[in-house]
C-alpha positions as CSV (number, residue, x, y, z in Angstrom):
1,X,0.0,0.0,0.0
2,X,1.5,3.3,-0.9
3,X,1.6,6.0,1.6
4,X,1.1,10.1,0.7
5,X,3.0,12.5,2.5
6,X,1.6,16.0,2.2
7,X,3.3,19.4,2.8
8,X,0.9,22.4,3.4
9,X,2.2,25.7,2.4
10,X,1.0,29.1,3.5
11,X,1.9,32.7,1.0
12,X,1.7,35.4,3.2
13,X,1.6,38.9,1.9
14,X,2.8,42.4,2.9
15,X,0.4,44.9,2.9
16,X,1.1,49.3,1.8
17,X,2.6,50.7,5.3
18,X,0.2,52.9,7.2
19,X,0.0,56.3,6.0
20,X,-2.3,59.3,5.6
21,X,-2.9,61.8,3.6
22,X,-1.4,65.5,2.9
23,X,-2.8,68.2,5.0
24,X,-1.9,71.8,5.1
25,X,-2.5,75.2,5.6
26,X,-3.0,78.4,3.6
27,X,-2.6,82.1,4.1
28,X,-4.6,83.6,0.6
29,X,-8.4,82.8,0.0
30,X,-9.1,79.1,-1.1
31,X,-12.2,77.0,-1.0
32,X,-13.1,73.9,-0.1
33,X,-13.9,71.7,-2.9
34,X,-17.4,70.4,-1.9
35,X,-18.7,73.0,0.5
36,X,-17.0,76.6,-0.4
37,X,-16.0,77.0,2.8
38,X,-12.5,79.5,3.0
39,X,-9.5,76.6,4.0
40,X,-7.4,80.4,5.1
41,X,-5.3,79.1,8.2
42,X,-7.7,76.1,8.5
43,X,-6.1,72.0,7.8
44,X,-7.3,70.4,4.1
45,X,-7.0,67.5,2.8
46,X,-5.3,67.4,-1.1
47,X,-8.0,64.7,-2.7
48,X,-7.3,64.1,-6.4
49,X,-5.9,67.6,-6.8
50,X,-8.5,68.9,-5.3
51,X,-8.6,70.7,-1.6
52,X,-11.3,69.9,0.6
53,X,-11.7,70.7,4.4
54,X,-11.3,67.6,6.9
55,X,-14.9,67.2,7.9
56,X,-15.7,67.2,4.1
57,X,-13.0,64.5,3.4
58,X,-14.1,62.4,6.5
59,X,-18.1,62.7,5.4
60,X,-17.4,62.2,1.9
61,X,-14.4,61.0,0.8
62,X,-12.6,59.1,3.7
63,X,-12.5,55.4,2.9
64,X,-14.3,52.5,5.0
65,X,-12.5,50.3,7.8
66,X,-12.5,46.2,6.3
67,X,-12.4,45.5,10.4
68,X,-14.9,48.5,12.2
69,X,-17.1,49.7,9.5
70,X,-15.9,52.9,10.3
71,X,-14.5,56.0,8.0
72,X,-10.8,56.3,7.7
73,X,-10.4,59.9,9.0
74,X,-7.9,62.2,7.7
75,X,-5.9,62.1,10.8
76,X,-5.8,58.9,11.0
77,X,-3.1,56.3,10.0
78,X,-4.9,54.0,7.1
79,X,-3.6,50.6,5.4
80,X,-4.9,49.2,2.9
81,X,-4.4,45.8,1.1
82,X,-6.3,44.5,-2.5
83,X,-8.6,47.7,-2.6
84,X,-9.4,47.2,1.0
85,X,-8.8,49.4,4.1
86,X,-8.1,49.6,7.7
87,X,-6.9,51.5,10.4
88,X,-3.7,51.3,11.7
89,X,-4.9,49.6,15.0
90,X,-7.9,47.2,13.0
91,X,-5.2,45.7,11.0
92,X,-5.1,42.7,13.3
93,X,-4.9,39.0,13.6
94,X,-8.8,38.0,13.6
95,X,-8.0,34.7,15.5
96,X,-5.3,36.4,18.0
97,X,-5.6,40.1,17.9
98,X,-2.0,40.5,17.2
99,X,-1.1,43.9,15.2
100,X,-0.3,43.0,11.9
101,X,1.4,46.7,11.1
102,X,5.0,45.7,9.4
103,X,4.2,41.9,10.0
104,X,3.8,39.2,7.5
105,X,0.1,37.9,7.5
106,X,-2.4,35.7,5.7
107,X,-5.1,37.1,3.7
108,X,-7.9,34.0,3.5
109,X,-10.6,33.5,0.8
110,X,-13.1,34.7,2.9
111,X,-11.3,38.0,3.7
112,X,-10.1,37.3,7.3
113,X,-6.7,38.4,8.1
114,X,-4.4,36.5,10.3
115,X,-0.8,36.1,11.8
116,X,1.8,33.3,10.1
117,X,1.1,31.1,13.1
118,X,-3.3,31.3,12.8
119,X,-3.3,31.4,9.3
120,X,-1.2,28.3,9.1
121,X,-3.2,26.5,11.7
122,X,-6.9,27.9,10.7
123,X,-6.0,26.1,7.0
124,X,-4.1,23.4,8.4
125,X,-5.6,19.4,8.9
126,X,-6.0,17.7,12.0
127,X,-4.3,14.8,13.1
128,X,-6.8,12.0,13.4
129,X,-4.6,10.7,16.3
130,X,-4.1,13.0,18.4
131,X,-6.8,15.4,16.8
132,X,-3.7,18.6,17.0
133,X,-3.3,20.8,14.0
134,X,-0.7,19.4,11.2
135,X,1.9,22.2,10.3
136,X,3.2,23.1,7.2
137,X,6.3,20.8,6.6
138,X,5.9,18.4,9.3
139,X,6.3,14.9,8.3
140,X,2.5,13.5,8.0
141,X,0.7,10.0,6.5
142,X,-2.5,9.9,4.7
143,X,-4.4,7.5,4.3
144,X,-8.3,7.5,2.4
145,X,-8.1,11.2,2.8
146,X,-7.7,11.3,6.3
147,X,-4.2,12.8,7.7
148,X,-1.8,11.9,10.7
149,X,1.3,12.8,12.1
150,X,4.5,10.2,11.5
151,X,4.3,9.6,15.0
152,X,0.7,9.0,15.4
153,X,-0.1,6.6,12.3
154,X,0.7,3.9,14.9
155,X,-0.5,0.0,15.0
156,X,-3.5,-0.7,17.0
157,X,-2.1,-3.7,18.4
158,X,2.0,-3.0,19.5
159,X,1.6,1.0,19.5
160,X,4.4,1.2,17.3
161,X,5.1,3.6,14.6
162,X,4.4,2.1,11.5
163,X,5.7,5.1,9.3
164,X,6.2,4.0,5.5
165,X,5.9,0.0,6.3
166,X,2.9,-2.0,4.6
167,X,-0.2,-2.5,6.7
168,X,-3.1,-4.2,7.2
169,X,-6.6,-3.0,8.0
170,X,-9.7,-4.4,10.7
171,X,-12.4,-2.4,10.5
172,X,-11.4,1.0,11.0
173,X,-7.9,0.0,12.9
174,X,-4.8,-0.6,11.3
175,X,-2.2,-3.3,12.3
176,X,1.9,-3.9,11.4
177,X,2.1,-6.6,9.0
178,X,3.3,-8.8,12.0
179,X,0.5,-8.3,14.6
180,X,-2.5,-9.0,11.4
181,X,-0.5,-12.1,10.8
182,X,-0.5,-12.6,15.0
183,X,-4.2,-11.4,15.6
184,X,-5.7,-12.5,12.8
185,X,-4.1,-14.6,9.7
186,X,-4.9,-18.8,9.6
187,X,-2.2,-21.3,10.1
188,X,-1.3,-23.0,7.1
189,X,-2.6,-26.7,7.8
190,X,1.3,-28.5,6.6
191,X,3.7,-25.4,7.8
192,X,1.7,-24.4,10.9
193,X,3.1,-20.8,9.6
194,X,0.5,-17.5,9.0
195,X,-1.1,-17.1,5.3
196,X,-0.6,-13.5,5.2
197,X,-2.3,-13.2,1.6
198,X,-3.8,-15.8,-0.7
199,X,-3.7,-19.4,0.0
200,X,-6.4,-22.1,-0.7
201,X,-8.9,-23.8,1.4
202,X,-9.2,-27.9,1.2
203,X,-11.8,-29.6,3.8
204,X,-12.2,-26.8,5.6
205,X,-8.6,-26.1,6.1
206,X,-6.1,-23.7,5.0
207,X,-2.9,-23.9,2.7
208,X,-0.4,-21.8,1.8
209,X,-0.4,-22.2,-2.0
210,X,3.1,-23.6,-2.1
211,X,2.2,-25.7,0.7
212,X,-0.3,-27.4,-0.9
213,X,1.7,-29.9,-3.2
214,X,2.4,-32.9,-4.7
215,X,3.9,-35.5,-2.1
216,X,6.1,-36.9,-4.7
217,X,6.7,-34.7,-7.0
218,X,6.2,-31.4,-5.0
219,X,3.7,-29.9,-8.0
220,X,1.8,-26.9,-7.1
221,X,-2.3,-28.7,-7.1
222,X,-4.1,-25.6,-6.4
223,X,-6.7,-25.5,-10.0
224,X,-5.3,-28.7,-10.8
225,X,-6.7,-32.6,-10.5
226,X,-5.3,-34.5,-7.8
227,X,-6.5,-36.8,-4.8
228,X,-5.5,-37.9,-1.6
229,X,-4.2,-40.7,0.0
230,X,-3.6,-41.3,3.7
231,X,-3.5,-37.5,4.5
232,X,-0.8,-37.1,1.3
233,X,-2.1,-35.7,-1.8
234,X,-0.7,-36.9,-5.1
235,X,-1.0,-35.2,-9.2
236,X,-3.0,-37.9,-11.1
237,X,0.4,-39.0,-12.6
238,X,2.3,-39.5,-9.7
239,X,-0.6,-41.1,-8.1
240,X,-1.2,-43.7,-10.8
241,X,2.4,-44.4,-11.0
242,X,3.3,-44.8,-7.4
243,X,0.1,-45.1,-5.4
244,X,-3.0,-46.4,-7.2
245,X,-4.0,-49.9,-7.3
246,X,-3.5,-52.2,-10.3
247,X,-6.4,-53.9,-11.9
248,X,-6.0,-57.5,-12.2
249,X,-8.0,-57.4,-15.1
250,X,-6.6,-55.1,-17.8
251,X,-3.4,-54.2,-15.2
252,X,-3.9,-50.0,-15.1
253,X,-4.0,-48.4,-12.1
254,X,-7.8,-48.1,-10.3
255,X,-7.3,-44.0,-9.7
256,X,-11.3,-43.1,-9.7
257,X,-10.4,-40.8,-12.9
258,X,-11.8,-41.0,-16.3
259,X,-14.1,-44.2,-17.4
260,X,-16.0,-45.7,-14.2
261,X,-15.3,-45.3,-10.2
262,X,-16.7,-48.1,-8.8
263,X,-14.2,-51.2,-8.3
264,X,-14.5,-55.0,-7.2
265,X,-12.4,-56.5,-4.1
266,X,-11.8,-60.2,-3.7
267,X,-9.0,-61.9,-1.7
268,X,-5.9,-59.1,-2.4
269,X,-7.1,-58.6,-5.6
270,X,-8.7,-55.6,-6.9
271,X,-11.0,-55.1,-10.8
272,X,-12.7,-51.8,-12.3
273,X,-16.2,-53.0,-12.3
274,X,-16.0,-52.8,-16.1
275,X,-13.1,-55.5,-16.2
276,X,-15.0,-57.6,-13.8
277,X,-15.8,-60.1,-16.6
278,X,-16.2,-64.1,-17.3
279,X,-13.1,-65.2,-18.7
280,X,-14.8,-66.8,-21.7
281,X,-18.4,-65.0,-22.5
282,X,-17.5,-61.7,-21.6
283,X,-20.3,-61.8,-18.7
284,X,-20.4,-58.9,-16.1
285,X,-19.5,-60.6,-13.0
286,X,-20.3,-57.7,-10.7
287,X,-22.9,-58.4,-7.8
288,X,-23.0,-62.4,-9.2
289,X,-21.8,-65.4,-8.6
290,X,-18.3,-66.3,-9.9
291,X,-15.8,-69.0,-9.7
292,X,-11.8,-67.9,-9.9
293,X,-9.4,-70.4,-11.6
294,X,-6.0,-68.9,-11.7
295,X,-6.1,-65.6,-12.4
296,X,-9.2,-65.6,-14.4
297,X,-12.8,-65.0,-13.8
298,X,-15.4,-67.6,-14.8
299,X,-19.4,-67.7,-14.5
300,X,-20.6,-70.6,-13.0
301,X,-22.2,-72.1,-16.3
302,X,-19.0,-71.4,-18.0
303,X,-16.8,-72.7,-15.2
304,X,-18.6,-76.0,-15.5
305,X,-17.1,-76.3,-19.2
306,X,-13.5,-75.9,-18.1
């Protein structure tokens, strides 16, 4: 299973310095702008070339706070960042309150501004371990879009790190490759060791693939046609060559395979049902009466001939 590791980044930007805008006075007759009034030895404001009185300015002119709603007066200090404005003591973190004046911050989609430290937490992932914030460039795993730390992706079983190991999944925990095998794998029925992955089931037991073999030649049998013999299992070649019976009628092993299963026992002498013939008509002997002479098979009416 592969592992993502994720590293969160966080641009910060440096808004225009606080400033505010020219004021002055004058000695000859001059007007305000908007309401006429004479700006002789009074403070103005210089907006777009234009003079106009400071109660003018702050009515009409002054910009909006982004953080109190309020107008930007002419004597006071104003920042602004991406057309927007503040005051020189509403430019603050809006998790911490920290003044942002001559400070990196974050500006966030939804227009909140925040210190390096909130911004990076506020977009950060938890850790679904120890449920803390992730920071950017910390070491992390994720797994089906959830996120942990190194050090919290641990196993459920030993506790231990498993870092960029493989792993194994119950349910909603996650185990080393060593405690699933402990906890939870079958024992191979021949090697008694865990089947980790794969195997095959025979009789209600499992086998390691590689386990499950051939006793004399040691051929894989999984999707192939064998049988079994005293608790040893045997390829149809090797079991008509070194196991099966031979039929005392047409001398090829009795193996269950192919033409007929059903066999005839007499003495220590074994026939496929289908050889189980009179020596001299050809009569199925199987289920009658029969009379041996030799080697060969006789019906009774025939035996009475010899």
């Amino acid at each position: 299973m592969v592992l993502a590791v994720s590293f969160i980044f966080c641009i910060c930007f440096v808004p225009a310095g606080p400033h505010s805008y020219l004021s002055s006075t004058m000695t000859d007759r001059f007007d305000c702008f908007y309401c006429r009034d004479n700006l002789q030895g009074k403070k103005y404001v210089k907006k777009d070339d234009k003079p106009v009185c400071v109660r003018c300015f702050d009515k009409l002119c002054a910009n909006t706070c982004a953080e109190c709603r309020k107008p930007i007066g002419a004597d006071a200090k104003e920042l602004t960042h991406k057309n927007r404005h503040w005051h020189e003591g509403c430019f603050r973190c809006a998790k911490c309150y920290k003044p942002l004046v001559n400070e990196s911050f974050a500006a966030k989609d939804d227009g909140k501004i925040m210190c390096g430290k909130c911004g990076d937490r506020d977009g950060s992932p938890r850790c679904q371990g120890c449920y803390k914030v992730i920071t950017p460039g910390s070491k992390n795993v994720e797994y089906k879009h959830k996120v942990w730390h190194e050090e919290c992706f641990i196993c459920f079983e030993c506790k231990q790190p498993i870092r960029s190991q493989s792993f194994l999944t119950k349910g909603d925990d996650m185990y080393c490759t060593a405690c699933h095998e402990k906890k939870f794998a079958k024992n191979c029925a021949r090697c008694k060791e865990a089947i980790s992955s794969g195997g095959i089931t025979y009789q209600d037991q499992p086998w390691h693939s590689e386990c499950f073999v051939c006793n004399t030649c040691k051929k894989p049998l999984a999707g192939a046609r064998f049988t079994a013999h005293e608790d040893q299992f045997y390829c149809v070649n090797c079991y008509k060559a070194d196991v099966a019976k031979k039929c005392s009628g047409c001398q090829n092993p009795i193996t269950g395979f192919g033409r007929g299963t059903n066999v005839v026992n007499y003495e220590d002498k074994t026939w496929h049902e289908y050889c189980f013939n009179c020596k001299k008509c050809s009569l199925s002997m199987a289920h009658k009466r029969f009379v041996i002479n030799g080697n060969d098979i006789y019906c009774p009416d025939c035996a009475k001939k010899l």
